[in-house]
Each structure stands twice: as structure tokens, then as C-alpha cells.
C-alpha positions in Angstrom: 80.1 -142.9 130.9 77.5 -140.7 131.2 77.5 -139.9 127.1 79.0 -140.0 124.2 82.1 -137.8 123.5 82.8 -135.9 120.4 86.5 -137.1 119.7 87.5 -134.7 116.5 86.8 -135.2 112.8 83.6 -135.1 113.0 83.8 -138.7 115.2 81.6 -138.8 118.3 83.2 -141.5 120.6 81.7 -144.5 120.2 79.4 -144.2 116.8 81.5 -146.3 114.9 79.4 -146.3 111.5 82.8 -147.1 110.0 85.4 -149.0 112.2 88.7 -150.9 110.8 89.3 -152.4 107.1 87.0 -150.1 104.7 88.0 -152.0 101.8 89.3 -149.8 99.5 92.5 -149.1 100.8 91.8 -146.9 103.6 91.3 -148.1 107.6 88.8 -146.4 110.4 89.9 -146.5 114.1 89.4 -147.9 116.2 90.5 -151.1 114.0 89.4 -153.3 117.2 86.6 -151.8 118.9 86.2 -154.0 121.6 88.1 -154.9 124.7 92.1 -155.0 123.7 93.7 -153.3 126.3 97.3 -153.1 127.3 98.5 -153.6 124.0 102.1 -154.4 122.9 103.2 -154.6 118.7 106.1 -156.4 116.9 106.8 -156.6 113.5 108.8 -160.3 112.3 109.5 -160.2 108.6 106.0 -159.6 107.0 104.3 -160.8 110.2 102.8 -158.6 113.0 102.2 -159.8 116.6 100.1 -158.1 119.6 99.8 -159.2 123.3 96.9 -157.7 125.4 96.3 -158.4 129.0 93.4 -160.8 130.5 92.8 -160.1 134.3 91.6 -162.9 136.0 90.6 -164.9 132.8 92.2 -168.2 131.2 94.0 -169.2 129.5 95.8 -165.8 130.2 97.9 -162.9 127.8 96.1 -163.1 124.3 98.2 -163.6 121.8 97.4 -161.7 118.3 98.8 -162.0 114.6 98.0 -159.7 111.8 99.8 -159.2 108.3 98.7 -155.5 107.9 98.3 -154.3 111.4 94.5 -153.6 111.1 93.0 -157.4 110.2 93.7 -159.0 113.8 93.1 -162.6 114.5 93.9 -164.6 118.1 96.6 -167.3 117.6 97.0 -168.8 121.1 98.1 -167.8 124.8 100.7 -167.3 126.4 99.6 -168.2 130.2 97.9 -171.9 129.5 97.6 -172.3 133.6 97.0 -168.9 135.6 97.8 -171.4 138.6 101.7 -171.1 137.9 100.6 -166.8 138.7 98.5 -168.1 142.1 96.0 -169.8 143.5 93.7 -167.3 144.1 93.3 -167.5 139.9 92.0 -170.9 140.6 88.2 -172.1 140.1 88.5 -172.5 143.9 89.2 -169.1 144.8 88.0 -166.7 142.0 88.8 -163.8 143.9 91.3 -161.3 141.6 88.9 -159.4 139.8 90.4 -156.5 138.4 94.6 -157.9 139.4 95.7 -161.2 137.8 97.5 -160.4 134.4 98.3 -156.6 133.5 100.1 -155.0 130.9 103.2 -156.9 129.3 105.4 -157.2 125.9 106.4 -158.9 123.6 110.0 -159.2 121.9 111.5 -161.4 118.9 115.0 -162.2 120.3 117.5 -165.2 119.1 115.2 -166.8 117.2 111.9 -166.9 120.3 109.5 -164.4 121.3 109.6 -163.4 124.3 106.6 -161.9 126.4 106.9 -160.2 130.0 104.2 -158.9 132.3 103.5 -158.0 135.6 100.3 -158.9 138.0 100.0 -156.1 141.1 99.8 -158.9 143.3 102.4 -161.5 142.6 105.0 -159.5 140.9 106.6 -160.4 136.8 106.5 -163.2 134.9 108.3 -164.1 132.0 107.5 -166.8 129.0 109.2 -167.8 125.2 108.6 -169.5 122.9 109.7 -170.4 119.4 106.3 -169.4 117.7 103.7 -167.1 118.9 101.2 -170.0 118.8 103.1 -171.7 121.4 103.8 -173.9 123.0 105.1 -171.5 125.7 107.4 -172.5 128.5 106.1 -172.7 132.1 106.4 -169.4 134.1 109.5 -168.1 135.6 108.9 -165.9 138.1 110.9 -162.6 137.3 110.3 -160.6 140.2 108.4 -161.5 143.4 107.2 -158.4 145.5 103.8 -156.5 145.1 102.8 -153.0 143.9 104.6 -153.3 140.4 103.3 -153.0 136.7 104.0 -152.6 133.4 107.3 -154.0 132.5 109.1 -154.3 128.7 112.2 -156.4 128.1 115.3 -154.9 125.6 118.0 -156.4 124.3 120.7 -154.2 122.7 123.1 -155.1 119.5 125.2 -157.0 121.7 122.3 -159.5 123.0 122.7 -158.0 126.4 119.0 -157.9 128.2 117.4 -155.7 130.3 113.8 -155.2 131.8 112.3 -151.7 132.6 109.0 -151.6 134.8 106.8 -149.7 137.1 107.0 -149.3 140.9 103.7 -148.0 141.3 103.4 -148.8 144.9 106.3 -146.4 145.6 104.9 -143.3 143.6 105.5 -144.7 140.4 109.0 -144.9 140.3 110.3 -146.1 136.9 113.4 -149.2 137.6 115.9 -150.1 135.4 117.9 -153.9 135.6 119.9 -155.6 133.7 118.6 -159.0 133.0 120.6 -162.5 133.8 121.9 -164.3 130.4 119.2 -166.9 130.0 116.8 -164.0 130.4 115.0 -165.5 133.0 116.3 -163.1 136.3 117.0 -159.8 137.1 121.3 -159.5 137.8 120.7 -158.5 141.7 122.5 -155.3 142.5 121.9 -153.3 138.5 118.6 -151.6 139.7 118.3 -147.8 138.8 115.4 -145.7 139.0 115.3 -143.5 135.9 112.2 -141.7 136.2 109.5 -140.8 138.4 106.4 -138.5 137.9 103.2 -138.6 138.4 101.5 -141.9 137.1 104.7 -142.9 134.7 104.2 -146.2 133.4 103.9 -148.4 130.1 107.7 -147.9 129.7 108.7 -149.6 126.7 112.7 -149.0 125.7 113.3 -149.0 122.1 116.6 -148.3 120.3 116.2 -146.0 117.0 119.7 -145.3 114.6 122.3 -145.8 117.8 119.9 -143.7 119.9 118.0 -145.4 123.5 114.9 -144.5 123.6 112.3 -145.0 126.2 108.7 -144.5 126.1 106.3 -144.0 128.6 103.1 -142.2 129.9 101.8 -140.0 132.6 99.2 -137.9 134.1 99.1 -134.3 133.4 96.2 -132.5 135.0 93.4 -134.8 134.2 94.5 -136.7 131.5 96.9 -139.5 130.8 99.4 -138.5 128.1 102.5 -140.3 125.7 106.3 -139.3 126.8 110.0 -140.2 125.4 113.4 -139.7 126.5 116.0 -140.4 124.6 120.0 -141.4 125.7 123.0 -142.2 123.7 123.4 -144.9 126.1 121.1 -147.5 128.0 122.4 -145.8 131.4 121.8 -142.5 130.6 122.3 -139.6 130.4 118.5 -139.1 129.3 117.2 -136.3 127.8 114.2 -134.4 129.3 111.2 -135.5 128.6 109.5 -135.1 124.9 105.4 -134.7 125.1 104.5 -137.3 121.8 100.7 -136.9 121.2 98.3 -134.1 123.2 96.4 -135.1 125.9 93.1 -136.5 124.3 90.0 -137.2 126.7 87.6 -136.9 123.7 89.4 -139.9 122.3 89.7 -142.0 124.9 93.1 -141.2 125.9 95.6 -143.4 123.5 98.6 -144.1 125.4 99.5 -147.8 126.0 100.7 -150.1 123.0 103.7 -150.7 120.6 105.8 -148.9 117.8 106.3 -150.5 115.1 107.9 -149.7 111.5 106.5 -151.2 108.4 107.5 -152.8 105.7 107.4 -149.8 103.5 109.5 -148.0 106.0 106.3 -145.9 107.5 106.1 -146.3 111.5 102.9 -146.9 113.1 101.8 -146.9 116.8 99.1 -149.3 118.1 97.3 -149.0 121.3 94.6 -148.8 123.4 92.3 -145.9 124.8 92.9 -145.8 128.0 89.3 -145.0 129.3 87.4 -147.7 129.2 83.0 -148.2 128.4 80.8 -150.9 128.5 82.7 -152.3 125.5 86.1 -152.0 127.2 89.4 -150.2 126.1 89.2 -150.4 122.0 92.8 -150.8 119.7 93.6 -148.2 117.2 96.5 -147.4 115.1 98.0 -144.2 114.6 100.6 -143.0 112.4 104.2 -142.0 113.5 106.1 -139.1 111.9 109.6 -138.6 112.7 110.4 -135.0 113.9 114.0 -133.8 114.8 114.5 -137.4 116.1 111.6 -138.0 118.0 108.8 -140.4 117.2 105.6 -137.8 117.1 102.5 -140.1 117.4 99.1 -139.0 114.8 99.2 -135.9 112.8 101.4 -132.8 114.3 99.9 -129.9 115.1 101.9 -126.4 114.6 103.8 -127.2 117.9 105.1 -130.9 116.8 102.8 -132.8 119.2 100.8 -135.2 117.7 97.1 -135.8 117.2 94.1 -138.1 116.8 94.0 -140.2 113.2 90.9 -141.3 112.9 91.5 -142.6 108.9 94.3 -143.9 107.6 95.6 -145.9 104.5 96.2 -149.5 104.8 99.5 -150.4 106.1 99.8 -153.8 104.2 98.4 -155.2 101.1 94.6 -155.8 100.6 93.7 -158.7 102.9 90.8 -160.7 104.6 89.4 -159.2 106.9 89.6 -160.9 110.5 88.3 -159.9 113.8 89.6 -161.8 117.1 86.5 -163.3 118.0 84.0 -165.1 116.6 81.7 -168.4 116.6 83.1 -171.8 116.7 81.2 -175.7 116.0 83.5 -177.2 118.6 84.6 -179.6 116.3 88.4 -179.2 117.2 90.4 -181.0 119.5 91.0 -178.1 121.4 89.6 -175.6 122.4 89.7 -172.2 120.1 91.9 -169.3 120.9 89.0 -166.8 120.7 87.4 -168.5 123.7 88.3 -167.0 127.2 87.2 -169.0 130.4 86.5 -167.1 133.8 89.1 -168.2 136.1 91.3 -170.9 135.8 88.9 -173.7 134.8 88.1 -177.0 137.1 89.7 -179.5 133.9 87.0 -182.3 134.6 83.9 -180.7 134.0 84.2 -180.1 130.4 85.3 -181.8 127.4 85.4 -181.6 123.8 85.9 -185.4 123.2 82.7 -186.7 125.4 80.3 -186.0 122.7 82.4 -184.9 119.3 80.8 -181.2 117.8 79.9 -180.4 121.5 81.3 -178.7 123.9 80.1 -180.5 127.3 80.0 -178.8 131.0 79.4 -180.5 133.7 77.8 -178.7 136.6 78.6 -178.2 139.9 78.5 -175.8 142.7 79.6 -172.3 142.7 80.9 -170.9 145.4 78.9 -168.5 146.5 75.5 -170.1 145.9 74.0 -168.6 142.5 76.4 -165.7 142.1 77.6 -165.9 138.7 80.8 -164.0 139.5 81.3 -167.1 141.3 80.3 -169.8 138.8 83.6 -172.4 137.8 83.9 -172.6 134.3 82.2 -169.9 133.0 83.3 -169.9 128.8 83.7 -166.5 127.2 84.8 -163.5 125.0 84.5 -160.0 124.6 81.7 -158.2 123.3 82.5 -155.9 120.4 80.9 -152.1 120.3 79.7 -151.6 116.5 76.5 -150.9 115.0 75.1 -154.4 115.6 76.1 -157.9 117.2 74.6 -160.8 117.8 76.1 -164.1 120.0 74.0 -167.2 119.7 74.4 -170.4 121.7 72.4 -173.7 121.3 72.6 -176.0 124.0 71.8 -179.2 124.5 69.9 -179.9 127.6 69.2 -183.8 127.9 71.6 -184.8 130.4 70.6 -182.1 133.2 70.2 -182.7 136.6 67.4 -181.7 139.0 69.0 -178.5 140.5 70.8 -177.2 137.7 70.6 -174.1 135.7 72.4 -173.2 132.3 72.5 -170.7 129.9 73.8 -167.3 128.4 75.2 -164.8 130.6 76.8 -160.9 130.8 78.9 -160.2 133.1 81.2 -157.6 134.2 82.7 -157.6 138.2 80.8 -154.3 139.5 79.2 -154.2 142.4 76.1 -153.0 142.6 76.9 -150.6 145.3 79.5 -149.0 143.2 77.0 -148.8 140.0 73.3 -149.7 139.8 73.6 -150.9 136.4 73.1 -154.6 136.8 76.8 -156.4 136.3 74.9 -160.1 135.6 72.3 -161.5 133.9 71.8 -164.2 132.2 68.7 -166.1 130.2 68.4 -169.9 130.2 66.7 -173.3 131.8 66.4 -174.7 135.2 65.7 -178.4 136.0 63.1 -179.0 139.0 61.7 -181.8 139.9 62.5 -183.2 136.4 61.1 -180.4 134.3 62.5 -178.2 133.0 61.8 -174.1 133.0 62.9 -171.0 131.6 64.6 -168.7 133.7 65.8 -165.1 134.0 68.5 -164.0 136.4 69.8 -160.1 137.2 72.3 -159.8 139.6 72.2 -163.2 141.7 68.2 -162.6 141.5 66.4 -165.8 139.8 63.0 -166.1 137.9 61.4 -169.0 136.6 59.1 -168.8 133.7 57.4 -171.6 131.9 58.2 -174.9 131.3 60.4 -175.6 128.5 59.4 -178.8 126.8 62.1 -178.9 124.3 65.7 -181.1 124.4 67.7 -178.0 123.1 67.4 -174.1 123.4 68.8 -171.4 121.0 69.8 -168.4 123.8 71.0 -165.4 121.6 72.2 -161.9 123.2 71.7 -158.7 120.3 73.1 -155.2 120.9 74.2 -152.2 119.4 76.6 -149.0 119.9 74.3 -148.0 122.7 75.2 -151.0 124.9 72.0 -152.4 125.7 71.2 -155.8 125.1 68.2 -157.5 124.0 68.2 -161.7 125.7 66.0 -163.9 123.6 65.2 -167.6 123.3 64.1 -170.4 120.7 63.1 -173.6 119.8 64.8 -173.7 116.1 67.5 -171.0 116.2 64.7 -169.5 113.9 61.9 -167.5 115.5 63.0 -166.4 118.8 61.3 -164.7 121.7 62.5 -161.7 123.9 62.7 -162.3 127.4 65.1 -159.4 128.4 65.0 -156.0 126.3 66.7 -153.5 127.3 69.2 -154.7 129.5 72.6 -152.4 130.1 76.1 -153.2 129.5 78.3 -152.4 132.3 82.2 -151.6 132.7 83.9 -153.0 136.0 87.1 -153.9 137.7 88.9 -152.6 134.3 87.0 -154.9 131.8 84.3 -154.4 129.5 81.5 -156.6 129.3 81.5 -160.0 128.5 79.4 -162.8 126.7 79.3 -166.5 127.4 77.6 -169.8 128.5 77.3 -171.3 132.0 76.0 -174.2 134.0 76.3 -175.1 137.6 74.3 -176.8 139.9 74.1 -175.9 144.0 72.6 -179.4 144.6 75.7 -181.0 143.6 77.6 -182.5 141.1 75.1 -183.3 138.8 74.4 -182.9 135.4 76.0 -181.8 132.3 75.0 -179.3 129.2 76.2 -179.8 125.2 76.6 -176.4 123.9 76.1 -177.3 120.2 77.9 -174.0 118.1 78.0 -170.7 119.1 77.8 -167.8 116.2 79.1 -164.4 116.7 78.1 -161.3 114.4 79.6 -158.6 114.4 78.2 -155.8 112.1 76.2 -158.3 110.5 79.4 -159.8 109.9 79.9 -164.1 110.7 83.9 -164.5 112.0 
């Protein structure tokens, strides 16, 4: 982005000086400014569940749970092993930036959830289980061809599935099947296309009082806007098309994400803006007002189109506030949900149970010498766009290896000839001819700096809502020094930056790191 955009009510996009639970009643969108995009909402009894898609990182399709629709926290995973997807998610491969796990949903259906989703490459997927934490069954490949997206499961009163998605290989053309009893296949000869325009996807089919409904968006001009038809039966005949919220490039375009009715019997929308930053595509959640039998989304204007909400009150009772990241002392015996890794990780070259309170990685070669983008096991999570953040990683260097390098990094997949904002960097030690140095790197470019005497190293990454990042380095976890002000936040391959730790070693495999606890603030906030 070349600037901040002023977004209505007095809200410039991307100032948030007020973001998600106020605590007095009242919420601020977005309610998760930072990288939730493809978002999908359920509501089970008091309970609220979210999915939101994860690219090429593992384990894959986060799973959130919330009790008032603004608190979020991450409960687990749906894709442990992005190898059941394909290979090419593998540590071995790493070479799906921007593909690997797009949008999905999520359902509550005989007593399991239910979550389908596509990948452009490898076609759907589908997963249950009987809580959102998991365990959740091995993959079952739904649909094997390329070029689709964006699919959504329904069931009707009569426990009759069926699975709507996106051909957008074939000019977006909008497929209707009827799904096999166990829910697993598509029943071969029910496909109908029931709807085509110009960038129609995110179908979600939703059935409202004895009235079909399904929801979708598209391109109009230059912006990507929120549609509905509506049927008194799942095949048809569908209405014409209903226009839910104006076109909103100021705000980011919200378009993607779930409908949901409260508790209280007030309906709510969540989803993402569409246009992503540095920070990636932020969550909000907008009210729904029901108008002659259609689901307008944010306030209506004189014409009975919604839009923007940027304050709202509370949809649930007074709670604690959460956020879906956040630090961890790695004294579980797994690892925690907020934690992401970059690929499919190589399983023997980290452990929680070698050294108890540590995480340890063991180094070994990239695969494209000291390209981070190419670094196995590379541990991280979103960064988060507020008014100040801080992520702060000691590590434990007594077991490395002549060769090896560890440390903090930022990273988005951009290349450089697409963007001359860096899209790595990273602060940390190198060991060489047993000593060890610090050491700066920017884009695959390395520099040593002095020797680094010490067994341990804080490394700690600050920023703010102008995405530049301040690397710094300490002894203590007290006093630290700068080494790299200044340093710009990137957007790339449909991701927002991310934050994490690293090792690897081009000399072999050698050497391992103990990354002691890791502490996130966000907005001066500990999660």
C-alpha cells in the first residue's frame, strides 16, 4: 500500500488506536487485526467457532473458538500433516507459496464438525471431528482436479449433504453436488452450475425460515463486493442476485467469512478484508439487519445496502479478553496451537522432550543454501498491526555447531523483483571456527558483527502501525541493543508478515538451538 486509507467514521485504515474488546461493553473493528483471512463462523450452543486458511504453513486450517465473537483464541488444527494435501508442502520441497490451503468452512452436523476447503493445486479436502480441538480424521480427498476454490458444505432438515464451490479455472463458474451419505464424496452425475460472474466465489449456502439461501461475492468495477440469492428449493429456481453491503475499498473490502445468529437472536457477520498490508487480511464483525428477507450486512443506507460498522456492542457477556497469538515457555508436551511452522516440518529435528522448558531445533541444510524461504522448520505466527508489539525469543546457544546460524527472522514470500522492500531478515549468531558472532541477514545477504561471548541471546523484533520493525539483541532480556532500525514489513504471495525463530546449518547436520520462552506483546498487552 502506498498509504493509509480513510475508511469512514472518522477511521483511517490502519490507525487502530482502538481495536476489538473496549471493555465497557462496546467492540472496535477490526476485533483481529492481524492476518485471519478466509474466515468461516459457527455458532454451537453458547460456543463460537472460526476456520481461517494457512497457505503453505503447518500444521494447516486454524482453528478458532470464542464465546462472544470478538475475544478469539486458537484451539487446534485441522490439517496436522500438510503431506496427506502433497508433497510439494513437504520440508523437502517448500515450493507452494501462495497455494497450499485456501478458503474453507466449517459445519456442526450429527453431532461432528465438519470443515471443507480447497487448495488450487490439488483440488478439496474434507476433515470431522467430534470437537473443534481435534483429533481430526486423516484427509479425504473430495475432489481431485485443479483450478477450484472456495467450497462450503450444507446439509438440509433431512440430513441430505451437499457441497457448493468455485471453478475459478473456468471463469468462475459456481458448481453445485450433492454429497455421498458418509459425506466424504461428491454423488457423480449431480453437478450443476448455478452461477457465473465475474470473480463469484466464497459461496456459502445457508438456509433461513424454509428459504435457501446462497452467499457469495464478486467483482464489480474495481472492487470485490457481498451477493445472495435466495430459492425455495436447494435446486433452484434462484432469485436474482441481492447486492448485501456497498463496495468498500476504503475498508479493505469485507467480503469473505460466516453468518452467524446470536444468542440474543441478533445476527452478526464475520470476515475478512479482502485487501491485504504488511499485517495481512484483518477479521471484523459487522452487524446483520434483516430487510424484506434478505440478510443486509453493516448499517443500511437509504437504498438497503449495507455499510461499514466500525463500533459495535458486545455480542456476548463481559469476558477475558483473548488474542490468538501469544508467547509460550514450552513447557507443554506439545506444541501450542498459536505456533505455525513453515512447511511441513522434518519431525526429527526438534523436540519438546530433549531438554524439558525448551524447545530444541536441530540444524541442518536448507535447500537453497542460506535462503530463509528455504530454511526446514522454520517456527512461527502472525504479526499483529496495533499501536505497539513486541516478540522476544531467548535462545540457548551451547550446543551449536561450527557452520550454523540461528535466530529471529521476518519473512514474507516476495520477491524482490516484484517489490524492493526486503521479504527477509533476520538478527542472530553464527558459529565459526568455534566462536560465535552476531549476525545480520536481508534478503539471503549475511553480516557478521562481533563475537558474542555469551551461552544465551535475547533477540526481540518491536513495531508499530507503521510496519517497520526495530531487531535488537541482549545478554539479559534487559538492556538490549538495536542492530536493525527501521526495517519494512512486507505483504507477499497473499500473506502478511511473519515472526519466528530459525536455525540451520549448510555444513551439515550439526548442531542444535534451545529456544528458552518466547513473549509476544501486543499493545503492550502479554497473551
Amino acid at each position: 500500500m502506498a498509504g493509509p486509507c480513510q475508511a469512514g467514521d472518522g477511521v483511517t485504515w490502519g490507525d487502530w488506536t482502538r481495536w476489538g474488546d473496549l471493555g465497557n461493553g462496546r467492540y472496535r473493528n477490526p476485533v483481529l487485526p492481524a492476518d485471519y483471512s478466509d474466515l468461516d463462523a459457527i455458532r454451537v450452543g453458547d460456543d463460537y467457532y472460526a476456520i481461517t486458511s494457512t497457505f503453505q504453513f503447518s500444521p494447516g486450517m486454524a482453528v478458532l473458538h470464542s464465546r462472544d465473537l470478538v475475544n478469539w483464541r486458537t484451539v487446534g488444527h485441522a490439517v496436522p500433516d500438510l503431506t496427506q494435501i502433497s508433497p510439494e508442502l513437504d520440508w523437502t520441497r517448500m515450493n507452494r507459496y501462495g497455494r497450499g490451503i485456501w478458503a474453507g468452512a466449517i459445519r456442526h452436523h450429527a453431532g461432528r464438525f465438519w470443515i471443507y476447503f480447497g487448495t488450487p493445486d490439488e483440488g478439496y479436502f474434507m476433515t470431522s471431528a467430534e470437537r473443534p480441538e481435534g483429533p481430526w480424521a486423516p484427509l479425504q480427498h473430495v475432489l481431485r482436479e485443479t483450478g477450484w476454490d472456495d467450497c462450503a458444505p450444507f446439509w438440509d432438515d433431512d440430513g441430505k449433504g451437499y457441497l457448493v464451490g468455485t471453478h475459478f479455472s473456468d471463469g468462475y463458474k459456481i458448481h453445485l453436488w450433492e454429497l455421498s451419505a458418509d459425506n466424504r464424496s461428491l454423488v457423480p452425475g449431480t453437478d450443476q452450475v448455478i452461477y457465473q460472474s465475474k470473480g463469484s466465489e466464497a459461496s456459502k449456502l445457508y438456509k433461513f425460515n424454509g428459504t435457501y439461501y446462497h452467499f457469495f461475492s464478486e467483482v464489480q468495477g474495481d472492487s470485490r463486493v457481498m451477493m445472495m440469492r435466495r430459492a425455495p428449493s436447494i435446486r433452484g429456481p434462484w432469485s436474482e442476485k441481492r447486492q448485501l453491503m456497498q463496495a468498500d475499498r476504503a475498508a479493505m473490502e469485507p467480503n469473505q467469512g460466516g453468518i452467524v445468529q446470536g444468542p440474543d437472536g441478533n445476527w452478526y457477520f464475520f470476515t475478512h478484508h479482502g485487501s491485504g498490508d504488511w499485517a495481512g487480511r484483518a477479521a471484523s464483525l459487522l452487524p446483520v439487519h434483516w430487510i424484506d428477507g434478505w440478510p443486509v450486512i453493516g448499517q443500511p443506507d437509504r437504498a438497503g445496502i449495507g455499510t461499514m460498522v466500525w463500533e459495535g456492542r458486545m455480542p456476548g457477556m463481559p469476558s477475558v479478553r483473548r488474542f490468538p497469538q501469544g508467547g509460550d515457555d514450552f513447557d507443554a508436551a506439545t506444541l501450542a496451537p498459536v505456533w505455525e511452522w513453515n512447511y511441513q516440518p522434518r519431525k526429527d529435528k526438534w523436540s519438546l522432550a530433549a531438554r524439558p522448558g525448551h524447545l530444541r531445533l536441530h540444524a541442518f541444510p536448507g535447500l537453497d543454501g542460506a535462503n530463509l524461504l528455504k530454511v526446514g522448520n522454520v517456527l512461527t505466527q502472525r504479526v499483529a498491526r496495533t499501536g505497539s508489539q513486541s516478540f522476544a525469543a531467548r535462545i540457548g546457544l551451547a550446543g551449536m555447531a561450527d557452520g550454523q546460524h540461528a535466530g529471529l527472522v521476518h519473512f514474507t514470500a516476495q520477491p524482490r523483483a516484484a517489490n524492493p522492500a526486503e521479504s527477509t531478515a533476520s538478527a542472530g549468531i553464527v558459529m565459526v571456527a568455534g566462536e560465535r558472532y552476531l549476525e545480520l541477514s536481508r534478503d539471503g545477504s549475511y553480516t557478521r558483527l562481533q563475537p558474542w561471548k555469551h551461552d544465551a541471546i535475547w533477540l526481540r523484533s518491536t513495531w508499530g502501525l507503521d510496519g517497520k520493525t526495530t531487531l535488537a539483541v541482549s545478554a539479559d532480556g534487559a538492556s538490549y541493543e538495536t542492530v536493525l532500525p527501521g526495517l519494512s514489513l512486507t505483504w507477499g504471495a497473499y500473506r502478511g508478515s511473519r515472526v519466528g525463530v530459525f536455525t540451520f546449518n549448510p555444513a551439515g547436520e550439526h548442531g542444535y538451538v534451545d529456544v528458552d520462552r518466547v513473549t509476544y506483546r501486543i499493545d503492550n498487552q502479554q497473551y
